[in-house]
C-alpha positions in Angstrom: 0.0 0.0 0.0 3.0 2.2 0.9 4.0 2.1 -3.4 0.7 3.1 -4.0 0.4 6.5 -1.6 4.0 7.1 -3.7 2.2 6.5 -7.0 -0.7 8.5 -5.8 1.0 11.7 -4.2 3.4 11.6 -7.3 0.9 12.0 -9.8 -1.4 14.7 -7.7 1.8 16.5 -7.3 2.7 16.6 -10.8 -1.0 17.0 -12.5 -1.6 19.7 -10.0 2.1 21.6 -10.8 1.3 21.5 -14.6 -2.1 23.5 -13.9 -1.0 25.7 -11.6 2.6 26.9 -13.4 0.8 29.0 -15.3 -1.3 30.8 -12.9 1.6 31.0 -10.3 3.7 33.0 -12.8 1.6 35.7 -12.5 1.9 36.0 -8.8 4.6 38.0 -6.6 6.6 34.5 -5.6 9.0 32.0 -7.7 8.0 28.3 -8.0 10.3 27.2 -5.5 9.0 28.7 -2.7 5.9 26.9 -4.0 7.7 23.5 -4.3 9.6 24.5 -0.6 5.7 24.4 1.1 4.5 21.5 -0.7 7.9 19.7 1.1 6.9 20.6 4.2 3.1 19.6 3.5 4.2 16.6 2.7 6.8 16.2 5.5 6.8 14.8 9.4 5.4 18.0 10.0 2.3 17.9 8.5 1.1 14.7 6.4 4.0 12.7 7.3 4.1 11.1 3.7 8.0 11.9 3.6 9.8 11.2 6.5 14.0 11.4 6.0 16.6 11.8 8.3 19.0 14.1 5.6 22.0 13.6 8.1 21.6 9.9 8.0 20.5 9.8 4.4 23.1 12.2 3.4 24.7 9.9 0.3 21.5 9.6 -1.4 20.6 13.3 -0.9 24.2 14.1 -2.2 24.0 12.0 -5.1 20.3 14.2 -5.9 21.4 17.2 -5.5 24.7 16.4 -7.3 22.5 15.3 -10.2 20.2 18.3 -10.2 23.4 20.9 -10.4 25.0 19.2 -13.0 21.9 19.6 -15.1 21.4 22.6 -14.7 25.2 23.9 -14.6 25.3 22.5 -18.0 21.8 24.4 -18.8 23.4 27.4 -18.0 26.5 26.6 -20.3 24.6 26.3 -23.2 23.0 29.9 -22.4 25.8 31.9 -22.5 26.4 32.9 -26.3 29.3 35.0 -25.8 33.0 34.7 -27.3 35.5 33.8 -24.6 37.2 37.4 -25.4 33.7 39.1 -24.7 34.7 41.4 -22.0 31.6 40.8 -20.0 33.0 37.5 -19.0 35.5 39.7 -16.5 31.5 40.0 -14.6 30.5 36.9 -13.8 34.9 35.8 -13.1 35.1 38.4 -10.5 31.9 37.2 -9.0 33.1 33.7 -8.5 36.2 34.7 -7.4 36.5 38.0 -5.6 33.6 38.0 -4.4 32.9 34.5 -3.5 36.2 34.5 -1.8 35.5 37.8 0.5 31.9 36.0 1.5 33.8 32.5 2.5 36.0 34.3 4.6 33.3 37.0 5.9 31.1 33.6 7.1 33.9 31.9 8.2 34.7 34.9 11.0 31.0 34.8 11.4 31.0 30.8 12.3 34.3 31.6 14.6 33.5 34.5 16.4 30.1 34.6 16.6 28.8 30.9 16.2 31.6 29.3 17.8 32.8 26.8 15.3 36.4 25.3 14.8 38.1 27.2 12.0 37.7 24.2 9.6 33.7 24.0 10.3 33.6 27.6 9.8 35.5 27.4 6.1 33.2 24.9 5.6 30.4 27.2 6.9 31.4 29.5 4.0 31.9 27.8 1.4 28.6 26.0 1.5 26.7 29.0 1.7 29.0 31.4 -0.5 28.1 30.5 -4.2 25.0 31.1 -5.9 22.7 28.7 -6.9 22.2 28.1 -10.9 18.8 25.6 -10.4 16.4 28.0 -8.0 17.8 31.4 -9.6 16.5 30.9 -13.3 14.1 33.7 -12.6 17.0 36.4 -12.8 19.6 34.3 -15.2 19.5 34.4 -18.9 15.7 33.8 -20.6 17.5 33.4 -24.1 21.0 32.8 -25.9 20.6 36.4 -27.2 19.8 38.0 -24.5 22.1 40.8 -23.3 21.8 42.2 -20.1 24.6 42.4 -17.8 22.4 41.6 -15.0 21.2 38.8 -16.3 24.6 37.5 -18.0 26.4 38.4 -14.9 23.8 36.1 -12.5 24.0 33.5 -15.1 28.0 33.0 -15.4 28.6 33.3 -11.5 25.8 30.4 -10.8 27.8 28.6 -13.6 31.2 28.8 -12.2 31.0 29.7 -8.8 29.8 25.9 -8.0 33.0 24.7 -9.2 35.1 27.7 -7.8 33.9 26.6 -4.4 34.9 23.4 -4.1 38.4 24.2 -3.3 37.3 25.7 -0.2 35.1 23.0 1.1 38.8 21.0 0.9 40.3 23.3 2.6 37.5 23.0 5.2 37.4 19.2 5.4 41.9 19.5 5.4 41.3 21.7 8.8 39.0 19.1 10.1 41.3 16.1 9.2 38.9 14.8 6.9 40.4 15.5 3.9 39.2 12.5 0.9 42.9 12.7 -0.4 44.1 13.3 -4.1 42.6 10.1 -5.2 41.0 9.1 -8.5 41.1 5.7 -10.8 44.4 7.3 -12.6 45.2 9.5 -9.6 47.0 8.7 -6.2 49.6 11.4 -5.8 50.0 12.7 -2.3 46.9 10.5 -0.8 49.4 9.0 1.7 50.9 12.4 3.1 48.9 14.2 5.5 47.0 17.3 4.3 48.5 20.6 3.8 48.1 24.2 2.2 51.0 23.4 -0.4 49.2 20.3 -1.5 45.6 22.1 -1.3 47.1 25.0 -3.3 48.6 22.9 -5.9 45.6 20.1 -6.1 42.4 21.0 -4.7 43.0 24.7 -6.5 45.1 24.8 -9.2 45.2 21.1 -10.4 41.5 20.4 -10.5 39.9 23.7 -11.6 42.6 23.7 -14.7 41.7 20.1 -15.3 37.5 20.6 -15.0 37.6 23.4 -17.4 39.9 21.8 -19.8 38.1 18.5 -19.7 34.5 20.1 -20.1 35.8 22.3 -22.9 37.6 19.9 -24.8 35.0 16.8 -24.6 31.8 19.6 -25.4 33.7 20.6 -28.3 34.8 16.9 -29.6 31.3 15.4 -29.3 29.7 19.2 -30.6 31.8 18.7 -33.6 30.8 15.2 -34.4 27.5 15.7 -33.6 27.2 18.8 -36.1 29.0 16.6 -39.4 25.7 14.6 -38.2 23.5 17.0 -38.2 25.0 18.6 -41.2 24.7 15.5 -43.3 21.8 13.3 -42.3 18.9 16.1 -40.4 17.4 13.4 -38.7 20.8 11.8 -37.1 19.8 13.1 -33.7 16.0 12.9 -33.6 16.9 11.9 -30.1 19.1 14.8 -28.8 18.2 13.7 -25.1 20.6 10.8 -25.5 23.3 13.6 -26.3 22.6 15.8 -23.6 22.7 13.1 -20.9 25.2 11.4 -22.4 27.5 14.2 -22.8 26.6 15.4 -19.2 27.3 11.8 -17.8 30.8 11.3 -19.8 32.0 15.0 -19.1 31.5 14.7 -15.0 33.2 11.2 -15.5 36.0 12.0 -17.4 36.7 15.2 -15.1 36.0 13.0 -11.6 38.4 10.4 -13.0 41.6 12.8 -13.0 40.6 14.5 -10.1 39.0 17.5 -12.0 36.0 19.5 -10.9 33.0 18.1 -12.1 30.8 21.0 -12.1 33.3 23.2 -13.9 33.8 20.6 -16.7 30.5 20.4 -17.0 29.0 23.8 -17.5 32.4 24.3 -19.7 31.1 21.4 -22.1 27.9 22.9 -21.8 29.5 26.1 -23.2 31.7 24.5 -26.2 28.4 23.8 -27.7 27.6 27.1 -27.7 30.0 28.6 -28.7 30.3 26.0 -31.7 26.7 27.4 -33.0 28.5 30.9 -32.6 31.5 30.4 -34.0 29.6 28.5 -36.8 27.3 31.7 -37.4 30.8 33.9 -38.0 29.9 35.4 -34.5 26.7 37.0 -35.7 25.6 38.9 -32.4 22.1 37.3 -33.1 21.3 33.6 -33.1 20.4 33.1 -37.2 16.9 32.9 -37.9 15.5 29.6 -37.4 12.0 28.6 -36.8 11.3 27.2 -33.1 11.9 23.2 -32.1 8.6 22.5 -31.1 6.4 19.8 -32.0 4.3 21.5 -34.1 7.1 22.2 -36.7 9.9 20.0 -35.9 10.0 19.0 -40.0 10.3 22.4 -41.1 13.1 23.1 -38.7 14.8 19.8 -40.3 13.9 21.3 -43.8 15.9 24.3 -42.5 18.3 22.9 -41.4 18.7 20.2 -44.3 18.7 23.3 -47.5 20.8 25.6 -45.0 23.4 23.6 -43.5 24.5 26.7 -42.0 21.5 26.4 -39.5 22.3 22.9 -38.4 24.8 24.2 -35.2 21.4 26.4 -34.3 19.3 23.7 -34.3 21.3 21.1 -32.4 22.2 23.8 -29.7 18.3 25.2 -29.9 17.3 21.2 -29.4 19.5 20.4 -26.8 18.8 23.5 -24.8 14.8 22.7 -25.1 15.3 19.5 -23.9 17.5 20.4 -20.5 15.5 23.4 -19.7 12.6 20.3 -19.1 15.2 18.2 -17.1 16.3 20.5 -15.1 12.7 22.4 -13.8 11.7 18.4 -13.5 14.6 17.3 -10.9 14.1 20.9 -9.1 10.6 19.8 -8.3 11.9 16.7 -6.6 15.0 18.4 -4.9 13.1 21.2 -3.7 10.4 19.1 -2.1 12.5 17.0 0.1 14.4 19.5 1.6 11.1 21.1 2.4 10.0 17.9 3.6 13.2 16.8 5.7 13.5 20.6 7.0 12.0 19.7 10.5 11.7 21.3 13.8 15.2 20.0 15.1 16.6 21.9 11.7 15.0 24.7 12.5 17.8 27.1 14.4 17.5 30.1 16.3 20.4 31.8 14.8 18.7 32.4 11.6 17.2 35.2 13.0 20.3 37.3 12.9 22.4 35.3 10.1 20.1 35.6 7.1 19.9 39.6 7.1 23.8 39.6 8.2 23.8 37.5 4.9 21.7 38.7 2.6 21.8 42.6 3.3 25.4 43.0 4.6 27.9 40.1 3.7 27.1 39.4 0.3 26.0 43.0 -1.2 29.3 44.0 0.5 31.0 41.5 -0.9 29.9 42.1 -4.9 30.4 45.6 -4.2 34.7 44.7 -3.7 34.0 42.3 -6.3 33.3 44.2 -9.0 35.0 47.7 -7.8 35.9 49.3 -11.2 34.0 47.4 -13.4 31.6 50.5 -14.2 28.8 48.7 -13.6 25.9 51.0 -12.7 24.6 50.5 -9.2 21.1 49.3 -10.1 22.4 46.1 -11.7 25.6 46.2 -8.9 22.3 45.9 -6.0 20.1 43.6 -7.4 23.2 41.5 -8.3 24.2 41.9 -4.0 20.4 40.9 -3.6 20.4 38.1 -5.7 22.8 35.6 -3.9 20.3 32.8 -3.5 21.2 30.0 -1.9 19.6 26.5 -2.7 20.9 23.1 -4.4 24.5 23.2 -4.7 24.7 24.3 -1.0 23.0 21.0 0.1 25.4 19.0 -2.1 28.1 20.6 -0.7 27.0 19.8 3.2 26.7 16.3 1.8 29.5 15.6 0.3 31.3 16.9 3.6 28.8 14.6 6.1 29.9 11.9 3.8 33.5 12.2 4.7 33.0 11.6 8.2 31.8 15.2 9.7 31.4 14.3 13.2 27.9 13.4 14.2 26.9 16.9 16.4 28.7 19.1 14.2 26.9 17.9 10.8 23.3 17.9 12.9 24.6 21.7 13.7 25.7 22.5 10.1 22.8 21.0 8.4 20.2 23.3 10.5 22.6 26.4 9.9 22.3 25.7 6.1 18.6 24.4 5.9 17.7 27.4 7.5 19.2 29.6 5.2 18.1 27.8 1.9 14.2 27.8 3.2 14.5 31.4 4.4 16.4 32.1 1.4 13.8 30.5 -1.1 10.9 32.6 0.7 12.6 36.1 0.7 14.4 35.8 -2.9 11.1 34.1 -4.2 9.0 36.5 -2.9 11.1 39.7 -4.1 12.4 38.8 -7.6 9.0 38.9 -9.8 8.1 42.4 -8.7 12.4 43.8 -9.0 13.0 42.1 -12.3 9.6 43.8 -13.6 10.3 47.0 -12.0 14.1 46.4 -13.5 12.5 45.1 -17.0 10.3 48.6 -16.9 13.2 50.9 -16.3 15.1 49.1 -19.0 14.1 51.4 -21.9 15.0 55.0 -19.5 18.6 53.2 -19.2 21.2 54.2 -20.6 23.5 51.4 -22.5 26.7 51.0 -20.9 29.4 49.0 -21.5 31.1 47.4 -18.7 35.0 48.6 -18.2 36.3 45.6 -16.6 
């Protein structure tokens, strides 16, 4: 009877999610504050039909959440239609860098001094909740690959790098706990036997494996891009499937990178990108995607008609195809994601200390810290305060605690972790849902009165 509740809660769920998108689009709040109160519904705290332990459950809710980033880090990379040499990639850099860097350490001498964790909790601390998240902020990221705003770009290319820009850190953390995994892989075990230190953090955890993710994602996106546009080029039909592609070049990228001790993440939104920027180099950089009609059903034959007179067009379609497809993935496994950490967010996760952290957070640390982050750019201070407003935190921030409870985080301290972080996440999904359809409007509105203005970075 159990299987059948699933099979019924399931379907209510997803019938009733498919009526109401529309209709909740139209109201001052994001779908995942939505998806965050149908969790708790649904949790201990109310019907009881999803009862987890997170802490105890932590490699299956690692291995979700790892699963739900990827997708959607490799959405993002196929979003951002911009030439490597674009300026406006200086943006979203200093974002996952400078700024995600002065936010770890700002959190970390909060955890210290006024949350009274060890140093290596506290790194932790900080670089859980430092970077961005790219599944729950797709209300403020890039809607299209033409779509120019430095607001928007900016978002988009800090959710896509920052979750592989932070993983150093959460190293470093686990290295000042003594929990350090080591510089293991299949092809890998240099240094695994020595104990941990900054030298060997420096040269692996930072240098080695964010080189290698980025190399890895760019080179395998481009490879398989390149094959699968002679394809396309040749036979319009070749990839009727293109989900295959997309999952398959998601699952070897994260593979190949994980094998050699490369970011994951990284490689993956970097493979994610390669596509792109095939279609674009493809197009002679046109600053406009070439006209193409739509993938949809309706006219899926004329697109392959296109595509099979104008050859041309066949990069456009592929990345227009592949795109359609993930966007799909992507909302689908944040519905799931999103509902169990409302449902496992129960009263003993529930800490006090939110209170004072979330507006230390969201109106002090992180607006202060993309402030330093982008001093000099020239980027006006509208889009320089929604971007300090926008640091939502989410997904990757629960894979992150994960991956660190399943390295052996001491029982008390990942109970105490886990309801630090939940709390931020739920409060987080409320305040950032609740504000970003009426800013973005009221920034969409005042878009024509702006003046364009090209970044100096």
């Amino acid at each position: 009877m159990a299987a059948i509740y699933w099979f019924l809660t399931t379907g209510v769920l997803l019938v009733s999610l498919a009526f109401a998108t529309p209709v909740l689009q139209r109201l001052p709040l994001s779908i995942g504050t939505v998806y965050l109160g149908i969790g708790l519904l649904l949790g201990p705290g109310a019907l009881g039909l999803l009862s987890w332990d997170i802490v105890q459950e932590a490699h299956l809710f690692e291995r979700l959440s790892e699963i739900a980033v990827i997708v959607s880090l490799f959405t993002v990379g196929l979003n951002m239609r911009q030439s490597p040499t674009d300026t406006r990639w200086l943006l979203p850099v200093r974002l996952a860098t400078i700024t995600m860097i002065i936010t770890i350490a700002a959190i970390a001498l909060i955890g210290t001094l006024l949350l009274g964790l060890p140093l290596g909790a506290a790194v932790l601390l900080g670089a859980v909740l430092a970077p961005t998240d790219p599944v729950l902020a797709s209300d403020v990221q890039m809607q299209h690959a033409s779509d120019r705003d430095e607001l928007r770009y900016s978002i988009s290319g800090e959710g896509g790098l920052n979750d592989g820009t932070a993983f150093p850190f959460v190293m470093l953390g686990l290295g000042l706990l003594g929990l350090h995994p080591g510089h293991k892989s299949a092809l890998l075990d240099v240094w695994s036997d020595r104990s941990f230190s900054l030298l060997s953090w420096l040269a692996w955890d930072m240098l080695w494996a964010v080189t290698v993710g980025l190399l890895i994602g760019g080179i395998t996106g481009w490879l398989v891009g390149k094959a699968a546009l002679f394809m396309q080029q040749r036979i319009s039909t070749a990839f009727s499937l293109h989900e295959f592609l997309v999952l398959g070049l998601i699952a070897l990228t994260y593979g190949l990178a994980e094998l050699v001790y490369g970011y994951g993440f990284l490689a993956v939104f970097a493979a994610g990108y390669a596509l792109r920027y095939i279609e674009l180099r493809t197009a002679d950089h046109a600053p406009e995607p070439a006209e193409l009609p739509p993938v949809t059903l309706d006219n899926k034959e004329e697109s392959l008609e296109v595509v099979t007179q104008q050859p041309e067009h066949a990069a456009q379609f592929l990345a227009v195809s592949l795109l359609d497809f993930n966007d799909k993935l992507e909302h689908l496994l944040s519905v799931g994601t999103v509902v169990l950490v409302g449902a496992v967010l129960t009263g003993e996760y529930w800490v006090p200390e939110v209170l004072w952290l979330a507006p230390l957070l969201f109106l002090i640390v992180r607006p202060l810290a993309v402030a330093l982050g982008l001093l000099g750019s020239g980027l006006d201070r509208v889009r320089s305060g929604l971007i300090g407003w926008f640091g939502i935190r989410g997904i990757g921030s629960i894979y992150y605690l994960m991956y660190a409870i399943a390295y052996g985080l001491e029982e008390t301290l990942a109970q105490r972790l886990t309801g630090i972080v939940l709390s931020i996440i739920a409060v987080s999904i409320v305040i950032h849902g609740i504000s970003v359809t009426p800013l973005m409007r009221w920034y969409e509105q005042r878009a024509p009165r702006r003046k364009p203005q090209q970044s100096q970075v």
